[in-house]
N, C-alpha and C positions, 0 to 999 in steps of 0.2 A: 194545544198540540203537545202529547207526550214523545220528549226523547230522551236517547241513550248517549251514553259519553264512553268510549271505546279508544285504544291505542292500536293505530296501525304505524309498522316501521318507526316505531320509538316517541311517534307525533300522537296528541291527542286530538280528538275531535267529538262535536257533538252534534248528532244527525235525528232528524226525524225518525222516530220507529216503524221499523219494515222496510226500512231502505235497507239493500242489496250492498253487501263489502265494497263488491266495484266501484257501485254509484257515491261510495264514504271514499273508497279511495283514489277517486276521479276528481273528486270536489277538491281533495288536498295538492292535487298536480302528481299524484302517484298514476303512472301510467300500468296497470294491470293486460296482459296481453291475453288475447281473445278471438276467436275465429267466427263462435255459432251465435255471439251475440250479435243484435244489432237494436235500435232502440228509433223508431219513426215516432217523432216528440210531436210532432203539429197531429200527428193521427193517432197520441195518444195509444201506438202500438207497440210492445217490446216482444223480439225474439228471443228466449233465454230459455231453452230446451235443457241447459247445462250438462248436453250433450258432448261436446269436443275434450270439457276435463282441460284445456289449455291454462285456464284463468286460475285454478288451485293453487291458494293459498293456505300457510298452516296456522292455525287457530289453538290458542295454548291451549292444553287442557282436553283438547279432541285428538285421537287413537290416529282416524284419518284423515290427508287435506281433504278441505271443503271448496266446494268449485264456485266462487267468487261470483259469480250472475246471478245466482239463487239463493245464499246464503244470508240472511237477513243478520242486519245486526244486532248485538246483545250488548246492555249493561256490563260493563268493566271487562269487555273483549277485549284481546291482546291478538292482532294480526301483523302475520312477518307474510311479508310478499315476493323477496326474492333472496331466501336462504338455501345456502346449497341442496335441503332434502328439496325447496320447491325447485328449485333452477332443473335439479335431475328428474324428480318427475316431471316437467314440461318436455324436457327432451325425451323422456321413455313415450309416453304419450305421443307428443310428434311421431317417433321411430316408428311407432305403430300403426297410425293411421297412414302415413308414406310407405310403409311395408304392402299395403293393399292399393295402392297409387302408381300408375303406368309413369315411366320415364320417359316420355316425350316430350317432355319441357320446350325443347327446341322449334319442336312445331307446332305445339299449341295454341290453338286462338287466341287462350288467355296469356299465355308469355309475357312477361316484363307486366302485367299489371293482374296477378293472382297472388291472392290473400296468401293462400298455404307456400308458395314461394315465399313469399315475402317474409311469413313468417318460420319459415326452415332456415334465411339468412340470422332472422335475430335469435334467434336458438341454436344456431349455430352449430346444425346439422351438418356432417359432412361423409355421413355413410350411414345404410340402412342396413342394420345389421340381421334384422327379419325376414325380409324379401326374399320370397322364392317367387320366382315369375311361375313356374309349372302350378303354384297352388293359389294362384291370385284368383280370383272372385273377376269372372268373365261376365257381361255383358253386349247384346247387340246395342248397334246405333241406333236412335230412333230418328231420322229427319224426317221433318213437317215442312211445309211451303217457308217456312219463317224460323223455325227453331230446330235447335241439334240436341239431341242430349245422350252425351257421354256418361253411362251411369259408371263404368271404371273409374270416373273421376267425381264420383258424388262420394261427400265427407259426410252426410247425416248431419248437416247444421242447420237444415229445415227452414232457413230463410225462404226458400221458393215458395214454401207451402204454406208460411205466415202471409207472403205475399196476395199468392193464389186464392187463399181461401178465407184472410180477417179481412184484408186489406179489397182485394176485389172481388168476392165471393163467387169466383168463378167455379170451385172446386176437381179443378182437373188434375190435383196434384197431391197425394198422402203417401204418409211412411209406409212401407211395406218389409215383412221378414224380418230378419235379425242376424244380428252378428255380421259374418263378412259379405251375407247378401242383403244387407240393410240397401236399401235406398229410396229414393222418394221418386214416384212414379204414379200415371193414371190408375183409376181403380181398374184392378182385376189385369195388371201389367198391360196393359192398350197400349197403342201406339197417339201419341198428343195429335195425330188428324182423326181419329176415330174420337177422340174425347172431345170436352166441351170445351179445351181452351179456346179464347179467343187473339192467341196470338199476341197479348198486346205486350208479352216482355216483359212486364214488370220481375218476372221471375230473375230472367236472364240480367237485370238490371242489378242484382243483388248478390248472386250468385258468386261464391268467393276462388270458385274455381273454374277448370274445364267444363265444369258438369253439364252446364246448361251457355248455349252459346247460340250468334245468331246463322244463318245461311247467310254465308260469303259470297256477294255479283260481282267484287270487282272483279279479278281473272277473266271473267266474260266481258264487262266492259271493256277491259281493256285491248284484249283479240277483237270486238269491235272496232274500240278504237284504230288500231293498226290495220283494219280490211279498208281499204280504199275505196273498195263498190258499196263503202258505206258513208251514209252521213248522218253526223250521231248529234242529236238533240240532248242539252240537260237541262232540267229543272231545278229549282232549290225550294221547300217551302219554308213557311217564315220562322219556324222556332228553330229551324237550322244555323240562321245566323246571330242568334242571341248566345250559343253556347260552341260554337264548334273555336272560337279563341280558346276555350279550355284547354283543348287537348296542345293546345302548345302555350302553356304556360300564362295566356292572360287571364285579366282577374274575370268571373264570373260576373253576368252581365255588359259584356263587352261587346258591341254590335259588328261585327267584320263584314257587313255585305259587300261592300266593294273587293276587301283583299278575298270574299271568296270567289266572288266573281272574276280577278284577275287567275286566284288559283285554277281555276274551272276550264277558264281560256288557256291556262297552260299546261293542264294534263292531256292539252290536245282536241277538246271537243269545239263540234263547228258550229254550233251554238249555244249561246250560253243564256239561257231564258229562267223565268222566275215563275214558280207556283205562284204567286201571290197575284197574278193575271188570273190567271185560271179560278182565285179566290173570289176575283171580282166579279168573273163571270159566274159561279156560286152564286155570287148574292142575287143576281139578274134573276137568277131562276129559280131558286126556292123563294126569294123574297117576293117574286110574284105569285109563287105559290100559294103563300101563306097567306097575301090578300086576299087572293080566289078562294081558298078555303072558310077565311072568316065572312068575306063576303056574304057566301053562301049559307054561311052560320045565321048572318043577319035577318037573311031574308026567310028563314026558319025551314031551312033545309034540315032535317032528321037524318039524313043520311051521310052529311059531314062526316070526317076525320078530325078531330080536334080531340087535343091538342095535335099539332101539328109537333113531329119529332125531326133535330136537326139528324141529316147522315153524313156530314164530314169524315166522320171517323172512323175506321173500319174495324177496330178494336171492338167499338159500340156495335158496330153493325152483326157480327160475327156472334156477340153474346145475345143480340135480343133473336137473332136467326133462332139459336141454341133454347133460349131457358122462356122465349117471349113469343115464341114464332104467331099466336092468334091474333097479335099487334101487328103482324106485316104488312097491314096498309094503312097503317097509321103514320110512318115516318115520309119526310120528302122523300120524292123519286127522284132528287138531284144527285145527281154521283157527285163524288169526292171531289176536291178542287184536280188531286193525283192524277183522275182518270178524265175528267175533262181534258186537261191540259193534254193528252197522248189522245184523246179521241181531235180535238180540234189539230192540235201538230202533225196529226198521220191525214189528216183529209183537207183544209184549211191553209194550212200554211207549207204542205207537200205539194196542193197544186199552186201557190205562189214561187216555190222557188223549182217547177217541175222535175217533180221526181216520184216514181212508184214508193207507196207505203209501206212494202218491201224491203225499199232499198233503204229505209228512214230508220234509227234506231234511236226509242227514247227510254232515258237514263235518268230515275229519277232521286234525290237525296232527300231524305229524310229523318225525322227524329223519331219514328216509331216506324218497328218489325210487324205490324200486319197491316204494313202496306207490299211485305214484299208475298204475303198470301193474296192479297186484294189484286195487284194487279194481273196473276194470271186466274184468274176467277174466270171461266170459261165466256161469258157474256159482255165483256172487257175486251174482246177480238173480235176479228175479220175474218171468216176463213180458215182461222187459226192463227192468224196474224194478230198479235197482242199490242193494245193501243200503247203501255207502257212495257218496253222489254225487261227492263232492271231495275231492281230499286235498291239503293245503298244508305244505310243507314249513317248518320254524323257521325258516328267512332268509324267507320269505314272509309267516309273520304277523306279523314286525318291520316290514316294509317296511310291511303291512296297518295296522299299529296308528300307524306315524308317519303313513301317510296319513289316517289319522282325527284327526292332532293331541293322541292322547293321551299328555298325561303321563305316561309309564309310572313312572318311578322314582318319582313320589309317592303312587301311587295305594295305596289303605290294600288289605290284604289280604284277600280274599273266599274265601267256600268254596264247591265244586261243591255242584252240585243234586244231589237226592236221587231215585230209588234208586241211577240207575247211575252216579251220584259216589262212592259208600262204597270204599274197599278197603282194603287193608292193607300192611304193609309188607314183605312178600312179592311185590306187585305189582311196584311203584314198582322193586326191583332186575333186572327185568327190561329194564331201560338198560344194564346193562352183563355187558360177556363172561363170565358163567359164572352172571349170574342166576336165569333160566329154569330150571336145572337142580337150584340152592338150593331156589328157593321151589319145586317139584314136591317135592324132598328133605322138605322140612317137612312137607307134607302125606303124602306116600306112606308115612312113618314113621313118622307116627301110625295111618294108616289100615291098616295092616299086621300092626304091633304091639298096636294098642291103649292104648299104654302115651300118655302126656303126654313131649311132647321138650320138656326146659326149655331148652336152651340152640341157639337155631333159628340162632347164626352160625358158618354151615361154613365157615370159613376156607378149609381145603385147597381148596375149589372155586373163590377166586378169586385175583387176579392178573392180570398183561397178560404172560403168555407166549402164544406163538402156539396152542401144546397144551398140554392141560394133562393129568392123570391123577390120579384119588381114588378110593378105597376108602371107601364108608359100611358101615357097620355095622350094618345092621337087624336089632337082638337075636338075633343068630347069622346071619345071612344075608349074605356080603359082595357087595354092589351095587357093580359097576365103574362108575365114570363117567370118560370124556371130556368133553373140553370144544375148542375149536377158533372163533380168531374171525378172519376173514381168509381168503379162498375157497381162494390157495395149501396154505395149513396143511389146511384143510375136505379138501381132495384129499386128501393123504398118509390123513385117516384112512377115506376114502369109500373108496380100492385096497383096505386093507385087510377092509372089508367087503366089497369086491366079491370080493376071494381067499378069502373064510373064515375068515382071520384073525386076525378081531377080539378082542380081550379082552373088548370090554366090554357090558356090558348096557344103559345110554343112552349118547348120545353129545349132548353140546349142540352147533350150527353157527350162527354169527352170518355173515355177508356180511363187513362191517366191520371193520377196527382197533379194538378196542375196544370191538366190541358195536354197540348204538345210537347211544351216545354221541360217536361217530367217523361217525356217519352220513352219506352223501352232501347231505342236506339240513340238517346244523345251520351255525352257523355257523365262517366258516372257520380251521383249524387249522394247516394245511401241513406236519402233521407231528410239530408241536409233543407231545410224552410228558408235559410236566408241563401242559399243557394238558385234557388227557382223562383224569391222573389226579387231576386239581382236581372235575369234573365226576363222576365215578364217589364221589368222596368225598361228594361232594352227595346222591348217592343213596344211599349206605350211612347216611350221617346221616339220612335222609328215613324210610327204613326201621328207624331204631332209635329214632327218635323216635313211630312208630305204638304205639297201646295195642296191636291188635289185629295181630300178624305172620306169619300163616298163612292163607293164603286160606279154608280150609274154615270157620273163623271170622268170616269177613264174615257178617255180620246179613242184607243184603241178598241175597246170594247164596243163602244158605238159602232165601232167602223167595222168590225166583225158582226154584229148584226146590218147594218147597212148592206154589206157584199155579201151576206153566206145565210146566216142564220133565220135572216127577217125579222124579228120579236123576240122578246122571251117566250117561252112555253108555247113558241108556233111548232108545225108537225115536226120542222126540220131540230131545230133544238132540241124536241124531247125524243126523237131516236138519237141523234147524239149524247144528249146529254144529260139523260133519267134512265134511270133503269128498277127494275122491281129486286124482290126479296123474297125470300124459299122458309122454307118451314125444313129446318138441319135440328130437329131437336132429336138428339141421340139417344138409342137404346142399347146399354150395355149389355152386353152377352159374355156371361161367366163362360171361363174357357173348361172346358170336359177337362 
C-alpha cells in the first residue's frame, strides 16, 4: 500500500494515497466545514461534487485554495485549514450562495435543523451583502402527494440526486442549467408526480436545506382532532418506535412504545392503536398466500406467480408500478399493514363502537413519506372516503408532541387499546430489512407443516446486506427466499424475475437502507450504520421480549376472523384486504 506523508495545520501525518485532504484531515480531529459533502460508508457511496467551495483549504505552493472533498493528497503537502485568506473565503462563498437564498428561516420546515443555517452561525455571517430579492432566481413549488420542493432553496449539493439515482436508482432527479438557475430537478423540469419518483424520501432524508421537504398533516390532524363529530383513530407502525426517542435527545436505539403511546393518548386522540395488528393480519394473508402459490407450483401449475413478491411497502410498490410494471401480477395482492389497518378500523371496528365511517378519522404515524401518497391512492377508499385520512411521518409527531408541551421523557408508560393494539412479536420486526419475510416464515411453517416451530429466530434472514439469500426448510420442502432493501439492489433481483431466472420462491423488497427503520420520514441519520443498527436492535429485542411471536397467535386476530372476516383470503378479506396494481410507467414529454 503506497503512502504520502504531508503537514496539515503544522501536524504531520501519513495517509494512504488518493485520500482526499478532508478525509487526512478528519483522521487527525481537524474538523474541515462542509455542506455538499456527505459520505454513505456501509454503501460504500460518497457525495463530493466539490460543488459548495465551503471545505477550501490553502495548499502552499498552489495560486488557488483547493476545495478539501476532491483534493487528493501529495507527498510533502503543506495544508493550513483555517488561516484568515481561508476563514474570508468561506465566508465570501457563504455570502453568496445566501445572496440567492429566501429569508424565511422563521417559517421554514427545516428551521432549527438546516445545515446552511447551521453553518451561516459558525461562519459567522451576520449580513448578506449581495442580496437583491428583485434579482433572486424564482422558482415555482413543486408539491407531490408526499414531497415539496422549494427549488429557491436548493444549494446545488446534489446530495438528492446521489441518493436518487446511485443509491436507489430511481432516477427522477438531475442537475439542470447553470449559474443562478442551477438546480436539481426531474428531467425536462416535471413536476416529481409526473416523474418516476417513488416517493420514498430518501432525498428529503439528506437534504441540507428547505429544498426538498416532506407534506405537512398535522394542521389537519389536529382541526380533526378538535371537531367533536369526530372520532380520531391512531396508528403507530413498528420502526416508529425504535427511533422517535431521537428526536428528543435519547440514544439511538431506544424503544419508547409505551411513552409513545402515552404521548398519542395525550395529543388527544381517542384511540390509540398499533400497526403492528394490522402487521399480523399481513402475515394471515399473504402468508396464505404464498402457500397457495407454491402449493400450486407443486402440483405443476405453469401458470403460477412465483416468486411471489412482498408489498408492505409502498416505496417498493410505486417503483416496480413505474420501471416493472409487466411483473404486476407477480407481487402479493396484500395491501400494506398501513391500509389494512384504516380498511378494518372504518368497517370492523366502526361498527363495534357504532358509528359511520364518515365520522371515523384515521391518523397514521409513520417512518416513511410514501405512505402519505399510498394512502390517498384512489382504490384505498369508499365513495371517496379514504380508509387512512393522514399519515405523519416520526419527525412530525416529535414536532406534534413538543407543540403540545409534552413531556415526553417523563411520561410513564402506557399500552394501546384494545382489539387492534394486541400483536406479537412477529409484527413489530417488520421495521427492519428482512422482517416481513421471518414473521410470514413463522406462520407459513406452521401452517404447512403442522408441526410447532420452537425456535421462530431465523437468523439467516437477517443482516444489512443490500441482498440477501436463505434456504428454510419446511420439513422436506426447501423455500428460497431473497431479501433486498434499497431500490438499486430491488432492481438486480426484479431483471432477474423479469428474465426467468429467479431462484427463488419469495422475495422480500423494502424501498429503504435498512428496511423501515432508514425510512425517508424517521428521524435523521445521514448515513450513519451504527445508527440503524442500534434501532433494528430495538426491534429484535421488542420482538423477543413478546409472549406471543407468531402472528397466527394473536388472540385478537383470530377473533376478527371468527366475527367479520371468516378465513384468510375468503371473498370478504380479499375485498378488504388485497388489492391490485397498474402499469404508471412514464413517458416523458419534452416541453415545446
Amino acid at each position: 500500500m503506497e503512502t504520502v506523508k504531508l503537514t496539515i495545520d503544522n501536524k504531520q501525518i501519513e495517509v494512504q494515497k488518493g485520500t482526499t485532504i478532508l478525509k487526512a484531515a478528519r483522521e487527525m480531529g481537524i474538523d474541515i466545514p462542509t455542506l455538499c459533502h456527505m459520505e454513505l460508508h456501509d454503501l460504500k457511496i460518497e457525495n463530493k461534487p466539490g460543488g459548495c467551495r465551503i471545505c477550501v483549504v490553502e495548499v502552499q505552493g498552489r495560486r488557488n485554495l483547493a476545495p478539501a472533498c476532491i483534493t487528493k493528497c501529495d507527498e510533502g503537502m503543506v495544508v493550513r485549514t483555517h488561516n484568515p485568506r481561508v476563514l474570508n473565503a468561506r465566508r465570501t462563498v457563504m455570502e453568496f450562495i445566501l445572496s440567492d437564498h429566501p429569508k424565511d428561516c422563521l417559517t421554514c420546515p427545516k428551521s432549527g435543523r438546516c445545515e446552511l443555517q447551521d453553518m451561516a452561525v459558525r461562519l459567522g455571517i451576520r449580513d448578506i451583502p449581495h442580496q437583491d430579492i428583485s434579482e433572486m432566481s424564482t422558482y415555482r413549488l413543486d408539491t407531490s402527494p408526499s414531497i415539496i420542493r422549494d427549488l429557491d432553496k436548493c444549494i446545488m449539493c446534489r446530495r438528492c440526486e446521489m441518493m436518487c439515482n446511485e443509491v436507489q436508482t430511481v432516477g427522477a432527479l438531475s442537475g439542470i442549467n447553470r449559474g443562478f438557475t442551477a438546480a436539481v430537478a426531474p428531467a425536462f423540469e416535471q413536476n416529481l408526480e409526473y416523474s418516476t419518483c417513488t416517493y420514498c424520501g430518501q432525498c428529503v432524508a439528506v437534504c441540507p436545506t428547505g429544498a426538498l421537504t416532506e407534506v405537512d398533516h398535522t394542521p389537519e390532524v389536529l382541526r380533526a382532532l378538535a371537531d367533536p363529530s369526530k372520532t380520531v383513530v391512531v396508528q403507530t407502525a413498528p420502526a416508529v418506535r425504535a427511533a422517535l426517542g431521537e428526536e428528543f435527545g435519547m440514544e439511538p436505539g431506544t424503544s419508547v412504545t409505551g411513552k409513545m403511546a402515552a404521548a398519542l393518548r395525550a395529543l388527544g386522540f381517542d384511540y390509540v392503536f398499533d400497526t403492528d395488528f394490522a402487521a399480523d393480519l399481513t402475515i394471515m394473508e399473504e402468508g396464505t398466500e404464498l402457500l397457495g402459490r407454491v402449493d400450486k407450483f407443486l402440483k405443476g401449475d405453469k401458470n403460477v406467480k412465483l416468486p411471489i413478491l412482498t408489498s408492505c411497502c409502498p416505496g417498493w410498490i410505486n417503483f416496480f408500478e413505474n420501471n416493472f410494471p409487466e411483473l404486476k401480477d407477480v407481487p402479493s395482492t396484500a395491501k400494506s399493514p398501513q391500509q389494512m389497518f384504516g380498511a378494518i378500523a372504518k368497517t370492523y371496528f366502526a361498527d363495534k363502537i357504532n358509528i359511520k365511517r364518515e365520522d371515523m378519522v384515521v391518523v397514521s404515524v409513520m417512518p416513511c413519506l410514501a405512505k402519505k401518497y399510498e394512502r390517498q391512492r384512489p382504490e384505498f377508499s369508499v365513495n371517496g372516503n379514504p380508509d387512512v385520512d393522514y399519515s405523519i411521518s416520526t419527525r412530525e409527531l416529535a414536532s406534534f408532541i413538543k407543540q403540545a408541551n409534552i413531556d415526553f421523557l417523563n411520561l410513564s408508560d402506557e399500552e394501546f387499546d384494545r382489539p387492534l393494539g394486541e400483536s406479537t412479536g412477529a409484527a413489530v420486526i417488520f421495521g427492519n430489512t428482512g422482517g416481513v419475510i421471518e414473521a410470514a416464515v413463522r406462520t407459513a411453517y406452521e401452517l404447512y407443516t403442522g408441526k410447532k416451530l420452537d425456535k421462530v429466530d431465523f437468523e439467516q434472514l437477517r443482516g444489512m446486506e443490500g441482498v440477501r439469500k436463505a434456504t428454510i426448510d419446511f420439513n422436506g420442502l426447501p423455500l428460497n427466499i431473497g431479501i433486498a432493501h434499497g431500490l438499486s439492489n430491488a432492481r438486480k433481483l426484479l431483471n432477474d424475475v423479469k428474465a426467468g431466472k429467479s431462484e427463488f420462491h419469495a422475495i422480500e423488497i423494502m424501498a429503504c437502507p435498512g428496511g423501515c427503520i432508514g425510512g425517508g420520514g424517521q428521524p435523521l441519520h445521514h448515513g450513519d450504520s451504527s445508527i440503524l443498527m442500534a434501532r433494528a436492535k430495538a426491534i429484535y429485542d421488542e420482538d423477543a421480549s413478546k409472549t406471543l411471536r407468531k402472528s397466527h397467535e394473536n388472540p385478537y386476530i383470530k377473533q376478527l376472523y371468527d366475527e367479520f372476516l371468516g378465513e384468510p383470503n375468503s371473498e370478504k378479506a380479499h375485498h378488504l384486504l388485497h388489492t391490485h396494481y397498474f402499469d404508471k410507467k412514464k413517458k416523458i414529454i419534452v416541453k415545446q
